[in-house]
C-alpha positions as CSV (number, residue, x, y, z in Angstrom):
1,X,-4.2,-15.3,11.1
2,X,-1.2,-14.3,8.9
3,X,-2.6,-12.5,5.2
4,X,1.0,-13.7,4.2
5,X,1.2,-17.0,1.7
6,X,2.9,-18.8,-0.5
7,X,3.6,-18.7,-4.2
8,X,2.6,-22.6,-4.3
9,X,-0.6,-21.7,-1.8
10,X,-1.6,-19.1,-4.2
11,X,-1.1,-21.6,-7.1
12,X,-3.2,-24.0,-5.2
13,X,-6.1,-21.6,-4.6
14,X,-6.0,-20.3,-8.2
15,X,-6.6,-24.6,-8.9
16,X,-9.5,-25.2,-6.8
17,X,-11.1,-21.9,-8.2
18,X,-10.9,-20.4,-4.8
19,X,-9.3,-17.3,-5.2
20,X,-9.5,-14.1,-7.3
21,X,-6.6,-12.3,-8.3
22,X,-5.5,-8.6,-8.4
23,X,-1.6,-7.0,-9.8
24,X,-0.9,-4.2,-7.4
25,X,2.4,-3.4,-9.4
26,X,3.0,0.3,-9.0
27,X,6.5,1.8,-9.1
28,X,8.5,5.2,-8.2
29,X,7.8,7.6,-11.2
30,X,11.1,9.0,-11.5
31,X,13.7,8.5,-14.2
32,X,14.1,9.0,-17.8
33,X,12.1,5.5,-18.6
34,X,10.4,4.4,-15.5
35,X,8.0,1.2,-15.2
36,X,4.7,1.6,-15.4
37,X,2.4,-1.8,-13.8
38,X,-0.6,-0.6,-15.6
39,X,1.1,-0.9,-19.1
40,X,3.1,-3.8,-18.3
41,X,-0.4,-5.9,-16.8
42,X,-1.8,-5.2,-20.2
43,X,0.8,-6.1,-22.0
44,X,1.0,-9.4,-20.3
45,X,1.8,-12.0,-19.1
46,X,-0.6,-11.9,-15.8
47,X,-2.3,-14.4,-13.6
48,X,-5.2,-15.8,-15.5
49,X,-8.5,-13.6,-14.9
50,X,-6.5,-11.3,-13.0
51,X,-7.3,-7.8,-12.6
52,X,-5.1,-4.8,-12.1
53,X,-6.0,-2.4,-9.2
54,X,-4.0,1.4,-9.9
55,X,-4.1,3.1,-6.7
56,X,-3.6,6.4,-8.5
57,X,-6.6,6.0,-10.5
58,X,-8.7,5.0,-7.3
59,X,-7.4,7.4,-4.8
60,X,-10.1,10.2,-3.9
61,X,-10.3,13.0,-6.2
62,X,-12.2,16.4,-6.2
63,X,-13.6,17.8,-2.8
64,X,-12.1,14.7,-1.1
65,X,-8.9,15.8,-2.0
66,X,-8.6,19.1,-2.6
67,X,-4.6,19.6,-2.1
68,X,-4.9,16.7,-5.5
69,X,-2.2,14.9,-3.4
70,X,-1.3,11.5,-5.3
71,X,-2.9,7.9,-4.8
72,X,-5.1,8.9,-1.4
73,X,-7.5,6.2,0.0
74,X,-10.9,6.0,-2.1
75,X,-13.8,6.9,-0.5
76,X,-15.8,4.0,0.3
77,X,-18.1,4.8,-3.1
78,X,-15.2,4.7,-4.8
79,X,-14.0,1.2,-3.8
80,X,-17.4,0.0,-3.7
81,X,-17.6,0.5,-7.7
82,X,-14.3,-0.3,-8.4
83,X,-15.3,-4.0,-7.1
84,X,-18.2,-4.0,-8.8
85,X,-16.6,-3.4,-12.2
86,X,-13.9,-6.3,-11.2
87,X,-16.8,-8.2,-10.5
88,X,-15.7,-9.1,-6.6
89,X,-17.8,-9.6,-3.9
90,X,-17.6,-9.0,-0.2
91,X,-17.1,-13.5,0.1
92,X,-14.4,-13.7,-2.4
93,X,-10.5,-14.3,-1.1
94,X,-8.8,-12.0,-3.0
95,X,-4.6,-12.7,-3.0
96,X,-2.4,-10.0,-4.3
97,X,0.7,-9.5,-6.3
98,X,3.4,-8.5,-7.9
99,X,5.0,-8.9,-11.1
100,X,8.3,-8.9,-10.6
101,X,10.9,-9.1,-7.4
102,X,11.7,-5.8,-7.8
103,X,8.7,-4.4,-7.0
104,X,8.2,-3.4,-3.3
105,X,5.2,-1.5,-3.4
106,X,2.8,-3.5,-4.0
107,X,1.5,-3.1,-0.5
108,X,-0.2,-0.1,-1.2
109,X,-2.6,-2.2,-2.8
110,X,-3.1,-5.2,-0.4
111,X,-3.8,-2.4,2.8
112,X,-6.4,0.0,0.0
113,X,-8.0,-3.9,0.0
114,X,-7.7,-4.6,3.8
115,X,-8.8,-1.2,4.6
116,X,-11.6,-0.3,2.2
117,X,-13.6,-3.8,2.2
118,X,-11.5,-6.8,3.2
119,X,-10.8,-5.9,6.9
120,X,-10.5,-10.4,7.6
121,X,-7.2,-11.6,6.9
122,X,-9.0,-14.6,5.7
123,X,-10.3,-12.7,2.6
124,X,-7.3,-10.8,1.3
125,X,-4.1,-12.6,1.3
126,X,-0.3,-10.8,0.1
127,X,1.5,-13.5,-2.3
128,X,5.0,-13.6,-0.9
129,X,6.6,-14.1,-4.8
130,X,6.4,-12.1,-7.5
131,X,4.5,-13.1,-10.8
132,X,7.6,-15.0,-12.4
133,X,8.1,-17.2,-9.4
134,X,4.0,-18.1,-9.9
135,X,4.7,-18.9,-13.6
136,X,8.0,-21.2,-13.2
137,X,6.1,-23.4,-10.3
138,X,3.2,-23.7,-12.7
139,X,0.6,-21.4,-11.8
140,X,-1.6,-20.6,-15.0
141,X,-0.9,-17.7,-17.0
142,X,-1.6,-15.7,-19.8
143,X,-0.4,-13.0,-22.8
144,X,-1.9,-11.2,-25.4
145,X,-2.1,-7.2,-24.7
146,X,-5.7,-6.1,-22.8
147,X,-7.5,-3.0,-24.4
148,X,-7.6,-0.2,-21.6
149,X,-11.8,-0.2,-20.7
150,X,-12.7,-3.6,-22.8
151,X,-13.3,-5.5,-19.8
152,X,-12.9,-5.9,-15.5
153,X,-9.3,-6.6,-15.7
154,X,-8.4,-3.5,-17.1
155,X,-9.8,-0.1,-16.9
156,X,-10.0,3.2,-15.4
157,X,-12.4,4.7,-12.6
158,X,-11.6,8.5,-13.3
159,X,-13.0,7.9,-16.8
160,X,-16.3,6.4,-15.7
161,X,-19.5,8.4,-14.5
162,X,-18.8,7.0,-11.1
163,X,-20.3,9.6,-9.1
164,X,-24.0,9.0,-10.2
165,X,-23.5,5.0,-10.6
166,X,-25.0,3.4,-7.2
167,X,-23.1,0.6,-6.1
168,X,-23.9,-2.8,-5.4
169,X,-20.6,-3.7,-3.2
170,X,-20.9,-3.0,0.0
171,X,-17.4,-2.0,1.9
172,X,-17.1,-0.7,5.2
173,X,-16.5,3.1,5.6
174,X,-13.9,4.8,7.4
175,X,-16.1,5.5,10.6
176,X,-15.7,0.9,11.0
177,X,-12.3,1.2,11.5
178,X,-10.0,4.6,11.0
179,X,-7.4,3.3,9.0
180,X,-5.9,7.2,7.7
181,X,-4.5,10.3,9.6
182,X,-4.3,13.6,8.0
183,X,-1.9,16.5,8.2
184,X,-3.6,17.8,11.5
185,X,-4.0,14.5,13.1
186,X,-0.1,14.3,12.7
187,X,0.7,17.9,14.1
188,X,-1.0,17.3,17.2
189,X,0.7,14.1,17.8
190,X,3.9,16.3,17.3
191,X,3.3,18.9,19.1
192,X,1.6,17.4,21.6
193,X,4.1,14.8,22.2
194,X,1.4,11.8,22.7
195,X,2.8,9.3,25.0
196,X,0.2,6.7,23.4
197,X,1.3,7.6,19.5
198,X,4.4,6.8,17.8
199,X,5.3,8.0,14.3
200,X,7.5,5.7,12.3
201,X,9.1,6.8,8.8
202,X,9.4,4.9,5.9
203,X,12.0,6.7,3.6
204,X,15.5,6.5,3.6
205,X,17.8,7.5,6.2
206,X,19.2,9.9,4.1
207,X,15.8,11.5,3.4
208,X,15.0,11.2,7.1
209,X,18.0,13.1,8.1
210,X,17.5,15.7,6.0
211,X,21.0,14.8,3.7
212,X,19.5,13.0,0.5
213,X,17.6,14.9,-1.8
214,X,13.9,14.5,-2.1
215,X,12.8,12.9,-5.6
216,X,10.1,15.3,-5.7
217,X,11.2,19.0,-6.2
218,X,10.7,21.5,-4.0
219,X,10.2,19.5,-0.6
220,X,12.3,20.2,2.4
221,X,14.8,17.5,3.8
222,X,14.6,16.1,7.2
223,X,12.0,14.9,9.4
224,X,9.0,15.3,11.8
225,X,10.2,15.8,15.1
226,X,10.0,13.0,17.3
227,X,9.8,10.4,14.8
228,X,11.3,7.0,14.6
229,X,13.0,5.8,10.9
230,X,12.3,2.1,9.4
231,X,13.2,2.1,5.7
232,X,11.4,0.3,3.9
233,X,13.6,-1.8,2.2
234,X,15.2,-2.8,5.5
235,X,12.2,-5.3,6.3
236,X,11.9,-7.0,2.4
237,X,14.5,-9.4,1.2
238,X,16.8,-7.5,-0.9
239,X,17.0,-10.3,-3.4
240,X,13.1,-10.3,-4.1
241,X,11.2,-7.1,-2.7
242,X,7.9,-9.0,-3.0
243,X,8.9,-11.1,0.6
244,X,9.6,-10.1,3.5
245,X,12.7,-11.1,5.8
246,X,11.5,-13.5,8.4
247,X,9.3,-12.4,10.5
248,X,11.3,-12.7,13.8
249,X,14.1,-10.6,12.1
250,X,11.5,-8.0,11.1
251,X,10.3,-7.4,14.4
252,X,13.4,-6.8,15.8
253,X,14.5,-4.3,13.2
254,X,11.3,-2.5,14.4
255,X,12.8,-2.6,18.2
256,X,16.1,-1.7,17.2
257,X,14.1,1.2,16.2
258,X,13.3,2.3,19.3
259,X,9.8,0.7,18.9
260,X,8.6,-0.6,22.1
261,X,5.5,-3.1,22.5
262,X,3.4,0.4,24.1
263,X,2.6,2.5,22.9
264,X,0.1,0.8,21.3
265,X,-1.3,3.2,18.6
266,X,1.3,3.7,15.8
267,X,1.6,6.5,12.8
268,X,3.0,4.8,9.2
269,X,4.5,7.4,6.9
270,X,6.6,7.6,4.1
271,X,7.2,9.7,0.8
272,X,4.0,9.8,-0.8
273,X,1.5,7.0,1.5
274,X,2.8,3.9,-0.7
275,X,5.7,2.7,0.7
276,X,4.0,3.1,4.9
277,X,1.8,0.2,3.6
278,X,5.2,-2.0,3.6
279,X,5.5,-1.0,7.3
280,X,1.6,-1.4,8.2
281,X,1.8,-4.9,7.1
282,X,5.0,-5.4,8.8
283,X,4.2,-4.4,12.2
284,X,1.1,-6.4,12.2
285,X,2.7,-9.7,10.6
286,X,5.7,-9.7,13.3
287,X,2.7,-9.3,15.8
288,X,4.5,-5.9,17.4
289,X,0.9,-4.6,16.5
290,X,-2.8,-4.7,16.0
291,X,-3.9,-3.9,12.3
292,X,-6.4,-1.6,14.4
293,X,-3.5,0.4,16.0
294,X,-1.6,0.9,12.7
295,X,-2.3,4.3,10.9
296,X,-1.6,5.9,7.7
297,X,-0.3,9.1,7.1
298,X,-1.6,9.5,3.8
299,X,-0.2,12.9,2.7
300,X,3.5,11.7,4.1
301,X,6.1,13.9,3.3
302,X,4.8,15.3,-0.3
303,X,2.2,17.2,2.3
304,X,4.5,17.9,5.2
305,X,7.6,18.7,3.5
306,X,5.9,20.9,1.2
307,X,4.3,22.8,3.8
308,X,6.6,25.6,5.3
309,X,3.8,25.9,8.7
310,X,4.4,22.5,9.8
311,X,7.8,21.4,11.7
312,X,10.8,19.4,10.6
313,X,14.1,18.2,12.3
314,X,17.1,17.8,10.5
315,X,19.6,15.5,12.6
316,X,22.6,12.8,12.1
């Protein structure tokens, strides 16, 4: 069952009161004035009752990340509060989006969902359309600027006493279904040169050659060896980053790749763990793979190309 729909499905499900929302809008931090999806969701306009889900604010902190690497998975306690204070159960359908079509990371969010809590298709869906599109084809609406903390729409895990709170959600934890690699996970592929694992890249071809600059300073150029390179962007639509190019086209971008139907168990990475989601949900909706065989890399290249012990290649 595809998680993909319709703006007009979503619009339809928002009617019959049978879905809850969530904005995933998160963008690159880089620039003199870049967007922020936490200030523009409370400055409205948003899907009626929606509520915002910030993967930076969520990502494990603390002992369970102690390299502080940006927007990890949560731990299961984590997520678990986070839906209670959105006020989502385990038997709600949950569809998520973006607000505008230039945002194509909204992913993140729709694999934190499908990985933390929501592992059926049936109960988290990825609106193919950003928020405009929902607005002009008459999905309901509404302004007036939220109040960081006043309610469940809006408001920030890392500044609640989450630790000691004892949730009520209960989410699957990573020993259901592995859904992240780490640092060492990946060497060992490398090294190793599993015949069962292939790592696919989600950056740029210049970053994954090694002759574009990083937009993080001080990380080196280039690649880890033996892996394949998908941009990103090559599988959205260029004209609205919240879709995907048909589905037929995105698997073969994927083969021309070098991606192969075996082997089975496949290794997502990217910049920073965002923009690998685009790829997880990719490979899985062309039906090249399981979501079970699809990993992420969550430390990506902020970890491994800041890290002078681990291996990169630098080719043309």
């Amino acid at each position: 069952m595809t998680a993909l729909v319709s703006v007009d499905e979503a619009i339809e499900a928002q009617k019959s009161g049978r879905g809850r929302f969530i904005d995933g809008s998160w963008f690159m931090p880089v620039g003199d004035n870049p967007r922020n999806g936490r200030e523009e969701f409370a400055e409205g306009p948003r899907i009626r009752d929606a509520c915002f889900l910030d993967i930076d604010d969520i990502g494990a902190c603390g002992e369970d990340n102690p390299k502080s690497l940006p927007h990890m998975k949560p731990t299961p306690k984590q997520f678990a509060i986070t839906m209670d204070r959105m006020k989502i159960s385990p038997e709600d359908t949950i569809y998520v989006y973006a607000t505008s079509k230039g945002c194509g990371f909204y992913h993140r969010a729709y694999w934190t969902l499908s990985s933390c809590g929501f592992h059926d298709p049936a109960r988290v869906k990825l609106m193919q359309g950003c928020l405009d599109e929902f607005r002009d084809r008459g999905g309901e609406v509404e302004g007036g600027k939220l109040v960081d903390g006043d309610d469940h729409r809006l408001f920030r895990l890392s500044e609640m006493d989450w630790r000691n709170m004892t949730p009520k959600y209960k989410c699957w934890g990573e020993e259901r279904r592995r859904s992240v690699v780490d640092i060492n996970d990946v060497l060992e592929v490398v090294e190793s040169k599993q015949a069962d694992t292939v790592i696919v890249d989600a950056r740029s071809s210049g970053r994954f050659v090694g002759t574009a600059p990083e937009p993080r300073p001080g990380l080196r150029g280039g690649h880890m060896p033996g892996a394949l390179n998908v941009p990103f962007t090559d599988i959205l639509d260029p004209m609205d980053m919240t879709r995907f190019k048909p589905l037929s086209e995105v698997k073969k971008i994927f083969e021309s790749a070098g991606m192969k139907a075996e082997p089975s168990r496949t290794i997502v990475t990217c910049g920073s763990g965002v923009t690998a989601a685009a790829l997880a949900v990719g490979l899985e909706e062309c039906g090249l793979r399981n979501r079970e065989d699809i990993l992420i890399y969550d430390g990506s290249w902020i970890e491994w190309g800041g890290d002078e012990s681990v291996p990169i290649v630098k080719d043309s």
